[in-house]
C-alpha positions as CSV (number, residue, x, y, z in Angstrom):
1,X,0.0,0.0,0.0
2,X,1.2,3.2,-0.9
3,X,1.9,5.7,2.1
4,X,2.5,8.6,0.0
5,X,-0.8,10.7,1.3
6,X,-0.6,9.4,5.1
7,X,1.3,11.1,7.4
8,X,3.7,9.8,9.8
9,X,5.5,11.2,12.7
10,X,8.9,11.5,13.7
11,X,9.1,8.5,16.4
12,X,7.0,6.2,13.3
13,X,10.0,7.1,11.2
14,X,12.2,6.3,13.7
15,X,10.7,2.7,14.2
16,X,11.2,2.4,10.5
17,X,14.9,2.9,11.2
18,X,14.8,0.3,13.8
19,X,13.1,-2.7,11.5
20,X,15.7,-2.0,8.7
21,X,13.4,-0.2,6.2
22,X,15.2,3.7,6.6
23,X,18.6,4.6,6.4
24,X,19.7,6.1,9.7
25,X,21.5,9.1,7.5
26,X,18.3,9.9,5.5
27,X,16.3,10.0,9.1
28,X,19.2,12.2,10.9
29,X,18.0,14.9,8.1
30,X,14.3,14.9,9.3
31,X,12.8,17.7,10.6
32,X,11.3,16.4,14.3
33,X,8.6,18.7,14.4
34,X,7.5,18.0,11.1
35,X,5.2,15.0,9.3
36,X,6.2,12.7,6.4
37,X,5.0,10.4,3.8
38,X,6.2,7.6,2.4
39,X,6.6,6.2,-0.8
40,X,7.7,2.5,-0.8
41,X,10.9,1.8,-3.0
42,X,11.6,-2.0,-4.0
43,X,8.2,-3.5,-4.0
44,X,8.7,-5.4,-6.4
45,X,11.5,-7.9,-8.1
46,X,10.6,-7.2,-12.1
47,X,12.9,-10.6,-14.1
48,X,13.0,-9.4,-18.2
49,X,14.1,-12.5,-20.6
50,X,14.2,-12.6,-24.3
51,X,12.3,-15.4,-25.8
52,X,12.0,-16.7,-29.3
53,X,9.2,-17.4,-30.8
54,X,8.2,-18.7,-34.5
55,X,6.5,-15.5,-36.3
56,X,3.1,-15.6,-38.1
57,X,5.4,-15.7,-41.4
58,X,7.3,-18.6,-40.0
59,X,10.5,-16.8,-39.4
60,X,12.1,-17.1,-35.6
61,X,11.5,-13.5,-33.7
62,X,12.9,-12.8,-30.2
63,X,10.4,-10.7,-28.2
64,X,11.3,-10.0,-24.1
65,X,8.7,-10.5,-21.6
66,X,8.3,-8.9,-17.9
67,X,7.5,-10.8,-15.2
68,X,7.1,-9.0,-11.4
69,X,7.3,-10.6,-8.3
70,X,6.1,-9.0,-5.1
71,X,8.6,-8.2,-2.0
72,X,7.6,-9.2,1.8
73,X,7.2,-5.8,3.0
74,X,10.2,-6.2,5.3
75,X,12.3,-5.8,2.2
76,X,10.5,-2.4,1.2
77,X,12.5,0.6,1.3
78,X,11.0,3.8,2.9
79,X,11.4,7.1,1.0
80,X,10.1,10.2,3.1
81,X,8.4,13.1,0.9
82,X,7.1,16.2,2.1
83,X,3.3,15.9,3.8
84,X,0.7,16.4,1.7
85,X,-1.5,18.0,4.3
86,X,-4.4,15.7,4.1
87,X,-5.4,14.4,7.5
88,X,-4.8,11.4,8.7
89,X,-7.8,10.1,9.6
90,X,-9.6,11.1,6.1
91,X,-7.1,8.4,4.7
92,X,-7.8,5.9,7.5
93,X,-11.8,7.0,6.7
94,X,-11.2,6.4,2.7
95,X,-8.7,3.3,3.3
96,X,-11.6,1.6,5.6
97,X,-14.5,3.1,2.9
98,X,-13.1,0.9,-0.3
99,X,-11.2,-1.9,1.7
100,X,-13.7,-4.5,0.3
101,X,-14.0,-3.0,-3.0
102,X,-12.9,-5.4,-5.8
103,X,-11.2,-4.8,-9.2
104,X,-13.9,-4.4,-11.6
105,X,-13.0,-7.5,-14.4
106,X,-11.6,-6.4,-17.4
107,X,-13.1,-9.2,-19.2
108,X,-16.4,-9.7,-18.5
109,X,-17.2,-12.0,-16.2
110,X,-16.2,-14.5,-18.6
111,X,-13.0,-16.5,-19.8
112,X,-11.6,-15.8,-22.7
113,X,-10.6,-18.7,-24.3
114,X,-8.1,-17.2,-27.2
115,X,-6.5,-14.6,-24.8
116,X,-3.0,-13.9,-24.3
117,X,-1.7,-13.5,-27.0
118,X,-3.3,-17.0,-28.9
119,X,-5.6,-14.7,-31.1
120,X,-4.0,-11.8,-33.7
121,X,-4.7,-9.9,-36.5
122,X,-3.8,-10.9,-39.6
123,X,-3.7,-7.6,-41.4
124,X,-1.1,-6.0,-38.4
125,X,0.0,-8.9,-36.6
126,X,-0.8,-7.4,-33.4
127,X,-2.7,-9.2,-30.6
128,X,-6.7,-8.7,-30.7
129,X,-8.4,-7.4,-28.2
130,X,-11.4,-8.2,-25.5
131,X,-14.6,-6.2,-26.1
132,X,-17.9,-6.5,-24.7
133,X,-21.2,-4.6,-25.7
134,X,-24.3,-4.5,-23.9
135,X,-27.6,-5.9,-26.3
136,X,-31.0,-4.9,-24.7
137,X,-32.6,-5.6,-28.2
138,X,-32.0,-8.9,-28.3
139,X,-34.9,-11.6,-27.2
140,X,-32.4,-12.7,-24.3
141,X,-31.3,-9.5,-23.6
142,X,-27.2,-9.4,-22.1
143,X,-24.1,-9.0,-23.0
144,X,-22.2,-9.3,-26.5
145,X,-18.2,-10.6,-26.3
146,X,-16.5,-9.9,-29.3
147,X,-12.4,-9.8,-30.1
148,X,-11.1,-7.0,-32.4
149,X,-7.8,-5.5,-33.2
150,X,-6.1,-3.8,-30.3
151,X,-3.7,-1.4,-32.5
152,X,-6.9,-0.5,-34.4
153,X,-8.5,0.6,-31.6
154,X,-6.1,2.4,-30.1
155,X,-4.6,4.4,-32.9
156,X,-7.1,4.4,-35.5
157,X,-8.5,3.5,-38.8
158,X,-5.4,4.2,-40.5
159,X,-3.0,2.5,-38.1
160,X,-4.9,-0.7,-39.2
161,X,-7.7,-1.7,-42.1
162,X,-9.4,-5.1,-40.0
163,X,-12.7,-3.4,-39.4
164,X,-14.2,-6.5,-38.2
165,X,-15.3,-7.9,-34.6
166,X,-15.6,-10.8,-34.1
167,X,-17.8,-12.8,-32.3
168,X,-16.0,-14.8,-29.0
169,X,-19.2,-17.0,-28.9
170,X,-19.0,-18.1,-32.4
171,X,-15.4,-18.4,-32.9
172,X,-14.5,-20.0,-29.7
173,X,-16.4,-23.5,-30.1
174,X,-14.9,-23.5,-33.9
175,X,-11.4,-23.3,-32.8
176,X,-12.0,-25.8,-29.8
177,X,-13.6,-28.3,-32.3
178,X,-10.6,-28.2,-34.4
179,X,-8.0,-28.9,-31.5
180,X,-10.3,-31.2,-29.6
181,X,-10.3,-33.9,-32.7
182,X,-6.9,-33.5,-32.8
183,X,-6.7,-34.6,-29.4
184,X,-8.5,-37.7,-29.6
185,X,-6.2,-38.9,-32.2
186,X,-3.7,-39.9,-29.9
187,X,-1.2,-40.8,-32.6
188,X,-0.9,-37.8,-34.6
189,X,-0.9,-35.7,-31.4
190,X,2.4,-37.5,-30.5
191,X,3.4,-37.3,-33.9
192,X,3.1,-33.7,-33.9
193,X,4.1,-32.6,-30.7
194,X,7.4,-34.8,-31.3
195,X,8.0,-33.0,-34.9
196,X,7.7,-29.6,-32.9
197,X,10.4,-30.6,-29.9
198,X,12.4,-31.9,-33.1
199,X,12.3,-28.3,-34.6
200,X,13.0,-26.4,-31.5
201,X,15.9,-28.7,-31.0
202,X,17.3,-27.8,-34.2
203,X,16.9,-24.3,-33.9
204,X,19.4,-24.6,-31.6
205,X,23.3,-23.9,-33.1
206,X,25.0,-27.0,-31.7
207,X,25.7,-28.0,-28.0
208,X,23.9,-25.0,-26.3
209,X,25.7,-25.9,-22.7
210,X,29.4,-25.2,-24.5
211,X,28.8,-22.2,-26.4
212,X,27.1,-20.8,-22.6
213,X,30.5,-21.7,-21.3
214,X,32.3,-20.0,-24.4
215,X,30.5,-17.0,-24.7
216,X,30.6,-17.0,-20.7
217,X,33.8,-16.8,-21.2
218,X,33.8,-14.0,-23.2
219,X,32.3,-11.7,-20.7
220,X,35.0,-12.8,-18.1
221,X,37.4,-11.9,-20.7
222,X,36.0,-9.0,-21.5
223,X,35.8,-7.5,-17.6
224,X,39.2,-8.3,-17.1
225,X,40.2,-6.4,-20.2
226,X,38.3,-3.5,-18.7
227,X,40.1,-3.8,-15.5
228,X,43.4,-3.5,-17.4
229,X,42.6,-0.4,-18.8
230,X,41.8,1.0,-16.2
231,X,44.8,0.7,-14.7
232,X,46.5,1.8,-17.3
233,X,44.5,5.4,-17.1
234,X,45.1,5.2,-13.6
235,X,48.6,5.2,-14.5
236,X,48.4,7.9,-16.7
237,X,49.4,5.6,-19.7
238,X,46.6,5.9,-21.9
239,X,44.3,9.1,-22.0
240,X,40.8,9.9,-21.0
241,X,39.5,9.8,-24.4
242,X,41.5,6.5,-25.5
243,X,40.2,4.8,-22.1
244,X,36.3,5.8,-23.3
245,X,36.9,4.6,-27.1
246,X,38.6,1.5,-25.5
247,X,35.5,1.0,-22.9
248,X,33.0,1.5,-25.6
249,X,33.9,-1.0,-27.5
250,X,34.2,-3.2,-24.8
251,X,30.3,-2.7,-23.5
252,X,29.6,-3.6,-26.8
253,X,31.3,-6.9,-27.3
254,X,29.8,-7.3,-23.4
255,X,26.1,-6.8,-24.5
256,X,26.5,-8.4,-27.3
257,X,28.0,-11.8,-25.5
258,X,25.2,-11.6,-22.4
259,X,22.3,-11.2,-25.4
260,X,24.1,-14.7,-27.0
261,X,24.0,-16.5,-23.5
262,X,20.6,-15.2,-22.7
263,X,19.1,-16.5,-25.9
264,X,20.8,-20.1,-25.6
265,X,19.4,-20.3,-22.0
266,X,15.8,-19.0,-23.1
267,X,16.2,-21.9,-25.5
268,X,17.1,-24.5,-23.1
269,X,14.0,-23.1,-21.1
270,X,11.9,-23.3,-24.3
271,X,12.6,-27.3,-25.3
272,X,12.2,-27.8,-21.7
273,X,9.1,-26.5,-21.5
274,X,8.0,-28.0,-24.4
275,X,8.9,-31.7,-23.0
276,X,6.5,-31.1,-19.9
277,X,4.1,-29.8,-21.8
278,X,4.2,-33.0,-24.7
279,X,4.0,-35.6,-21.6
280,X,1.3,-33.2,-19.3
281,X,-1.1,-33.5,-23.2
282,X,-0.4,-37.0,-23.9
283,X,-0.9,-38.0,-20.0
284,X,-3.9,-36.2,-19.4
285,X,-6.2,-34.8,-22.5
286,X,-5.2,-37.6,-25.0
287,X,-6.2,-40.6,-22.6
288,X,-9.4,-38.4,-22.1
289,X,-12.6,-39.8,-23.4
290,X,-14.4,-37.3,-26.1
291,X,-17.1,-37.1,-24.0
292,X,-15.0,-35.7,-20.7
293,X,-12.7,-33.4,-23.9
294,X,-16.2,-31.9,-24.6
295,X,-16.9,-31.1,-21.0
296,X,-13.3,-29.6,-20.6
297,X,-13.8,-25.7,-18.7
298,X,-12.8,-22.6,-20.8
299,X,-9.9,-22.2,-18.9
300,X,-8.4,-25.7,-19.2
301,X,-9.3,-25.5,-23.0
302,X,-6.9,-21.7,-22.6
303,X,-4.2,-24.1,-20.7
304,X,-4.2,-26.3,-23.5
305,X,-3.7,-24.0,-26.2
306,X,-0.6,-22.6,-24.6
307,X,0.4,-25.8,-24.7
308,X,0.2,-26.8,-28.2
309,X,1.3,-23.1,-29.6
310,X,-1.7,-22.1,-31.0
311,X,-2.0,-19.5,-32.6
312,X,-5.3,-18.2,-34.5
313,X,-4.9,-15.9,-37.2
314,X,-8.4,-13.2,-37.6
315,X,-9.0,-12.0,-41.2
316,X,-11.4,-9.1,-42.1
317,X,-13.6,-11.2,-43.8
318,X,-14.1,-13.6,-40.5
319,X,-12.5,-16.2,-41.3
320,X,-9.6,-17.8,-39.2
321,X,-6.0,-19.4,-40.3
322,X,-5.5,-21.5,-37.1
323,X,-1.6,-22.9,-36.6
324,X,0.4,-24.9,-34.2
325,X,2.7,-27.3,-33.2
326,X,-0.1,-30.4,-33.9
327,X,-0.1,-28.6,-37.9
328,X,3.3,-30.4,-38.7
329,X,2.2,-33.8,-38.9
330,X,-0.5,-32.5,-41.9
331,X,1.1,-31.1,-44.1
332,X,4.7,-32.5,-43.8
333,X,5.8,-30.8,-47.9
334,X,5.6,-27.4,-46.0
335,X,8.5,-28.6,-43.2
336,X,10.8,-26.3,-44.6
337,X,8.8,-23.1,-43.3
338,X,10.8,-23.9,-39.9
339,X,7.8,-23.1,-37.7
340,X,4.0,-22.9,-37.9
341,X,3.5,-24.9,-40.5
342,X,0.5,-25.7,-42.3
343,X,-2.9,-23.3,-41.8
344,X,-6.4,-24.5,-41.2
345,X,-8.5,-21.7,-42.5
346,X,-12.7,-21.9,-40.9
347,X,-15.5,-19.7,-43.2
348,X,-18.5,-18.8,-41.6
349,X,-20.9,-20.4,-41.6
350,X,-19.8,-23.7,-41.4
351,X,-22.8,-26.1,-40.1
352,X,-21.3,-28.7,-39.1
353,X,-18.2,-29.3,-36.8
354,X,-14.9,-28.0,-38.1
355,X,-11.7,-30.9,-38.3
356,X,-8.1,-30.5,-39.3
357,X,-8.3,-28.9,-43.0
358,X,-6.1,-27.7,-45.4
359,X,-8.3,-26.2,-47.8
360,X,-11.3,-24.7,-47.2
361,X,-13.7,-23.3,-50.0
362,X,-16.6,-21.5,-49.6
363,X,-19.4,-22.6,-51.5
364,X,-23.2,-21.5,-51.6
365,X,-25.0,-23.1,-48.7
366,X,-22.0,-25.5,-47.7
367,X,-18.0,-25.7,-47.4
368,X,-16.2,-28.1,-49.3
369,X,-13.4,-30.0,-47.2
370,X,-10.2,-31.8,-48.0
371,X,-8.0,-33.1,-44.8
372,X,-4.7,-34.4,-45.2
373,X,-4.4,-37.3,-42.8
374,X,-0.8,-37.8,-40.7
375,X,1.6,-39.4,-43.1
376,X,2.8,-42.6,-43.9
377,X,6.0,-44.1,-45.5
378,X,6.7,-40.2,-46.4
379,X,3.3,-40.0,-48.0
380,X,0.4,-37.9,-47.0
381,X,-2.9,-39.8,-47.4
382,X,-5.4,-37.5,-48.7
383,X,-9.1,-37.9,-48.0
384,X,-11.3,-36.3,-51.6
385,X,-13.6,-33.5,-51.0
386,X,-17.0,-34.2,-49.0
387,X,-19.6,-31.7,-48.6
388,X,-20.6,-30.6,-45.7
């Protein structure tokens, strides 16, 4: 809680001194007959790693991601500012007047099953957003949920052209009834979560564990190189403007090395990852029955497509291009894409449930299908066109 507003009195600072949390110089400047806030430094731990991921074009992208860990307040750091000349008692009085208030939810009251980053846009390539719309005019009268570009939204018509929202209630169950048949197959699910390990593991330049050690190396090369100079300025045997060039150069070869080892470890990280997740799928939802993978919440169904990589492309015209690591084992003549591989594009309407498809086209009153079946002896075994 933030103490900025509250005043606090000498002897309170000086207890603060006590349990650790003030520096004993900073409260020898305090003014005893005087009243201070507080604002709380190191709250919180924040941990930034770069990550690679496979792009929507299929091309390896590193992307860093945040991730903040709350302090035990005996770590927090007091910082006294100047009273604000509120009284104390009207922020005890607001404090007690909201302390059962709750958040108001961002999304809904609902899950959303394609959040976090599973659904984008096609025409940007940002992630699409959460929207919901009250609809008194309809017979059941409620809420609408609906996903729509985030970057359009925020900046504009002209920072993106995808108009469209679309509807979470319509597009959810479509996506779900693709994965879910893939998960009762339990042979091309191991099939294709094997074939993405496989890739992952090739992305990888050789033994990752030795070039950590070489590059770590590096570093410690490059800090005692640093040391050197500076003892060689200290000596007067190099100039000011030499030692900066020199140290320059150095930060830069130092960066550079600590980006190499953090990558290599984020892969390590990443095929480790993906081993729990292959045996958590093939132990749990592939032994399910179809019946209990029907009934799975919207959240498990959200668990699991973190799991397999999905990602849903949203075009303006409403349909989807859904890809993932359980894609490979479809279309194995697209392999040498190196990431998401082959694209299972949904049209509205489609009347009946949607499965694994390669092509999709959109015919009056029904949707031709063709599904390319896992392959065998190097051969895809491809099942003709049925109406729907």
């Amino acid at each position: 809680m933030d103490d900025v507003y509250k005043p606090h009195t000498y002897e309170e600072m000086r207890a603060l001194v006590e349990a650790g949390q003030l520096a004993p110089d900073v409260f020898a400047r305090l003014d005893p007959d005087k009243r201070y806030g507080i604002w709380w430094f190191n709250r919180r731990r924040t941990r930034r790693t770069q990550v690679a991921e496979v792009g929507t074009d299929g091309e390896r992208v590193y992307k860093k991601k945040s991730h903040n860990v709350y302090r035990p307040k005996e770590e927090w750091v007091a910082v006294p500012v100047p009273d604000s000349g509120v009284p104390r008692e009207w922020v005890d009085q607001a404090r007690q007047s909201i302390e059962e208030n709750q958040v108001t939810s961002a999304a809904g009251r609902r899950v959303w099953e394609l959040s976090g980053g599973t659904i984008h846009c096609s025409e940007c390539g940002g992630n699409m957003m959460i929207h919901s719309v009250t609809a008194p005019g309809l017979k059941s009268p409620g809420r609408l949920f609906y996903y729509r570009c985030r970057k359009r939204n925020r900046d504009g018509a002209d920072a993106c052209v995808h108009r469209k929202c679309h509807r979470a209630d319509e597009i959810e169950p479509l996506v779900w009834n693709l994965v879910s048949g893939l998960l009762k197959d339990s042979e091309r699910l191991r099939v294709g979560l094997e074939e993405m390990i496989e890739q992952e593991r090739s992305a990888m330049r050789g033994d990752p564990e030795r070039e950590i050690k070489v590059w770590s190396e590096k570093i410690a090369e490059v800090d005692q190189e640093r040391r050197g100079y500076l003892r060689l300025a200290a000596k007067g045997h190099i100039t000011d403007d030499e030692l900066d060039e020199v140290l320059a150069d150095l930060e830069d070869t130092r960066k550079a090395a600590e980006i190499e080892v953090q990558t290599l470890r984020s892969h390590r990280q990443v095929l480790a990852q993906l081993e729990r997740d292959k045996d958590a799928i093939l132990e749990s939802y592939a032994r399910m029955t179809p019946e209990a993978l029907d009934k799975l919440s919207p959240e498990e169904r959200h668990g699991v497509y973190k799991m397999l990589r999905l990602k849903v492309a949203a075009n303006p015209d409403g349909s989807l291009e859904v890809t993932g690591a359980l894609q490979d084992c479809f279309a194995p003549e697209n392999q040498h894409q190196g990431g998401s591989l082959a694209q299972d594009q949904v049209h509205f309407p489609v009347p009946v449930p949607v499965v694994a498809l390669d092509e999709v086209v959109t015919l009056p009153g029904e949707v031709a299908q063709r599904e390319l079946l896992a392959p065998r002896a190097g051969e895809a075994v491809v099942q003709p066109p049925t109406p729907a």
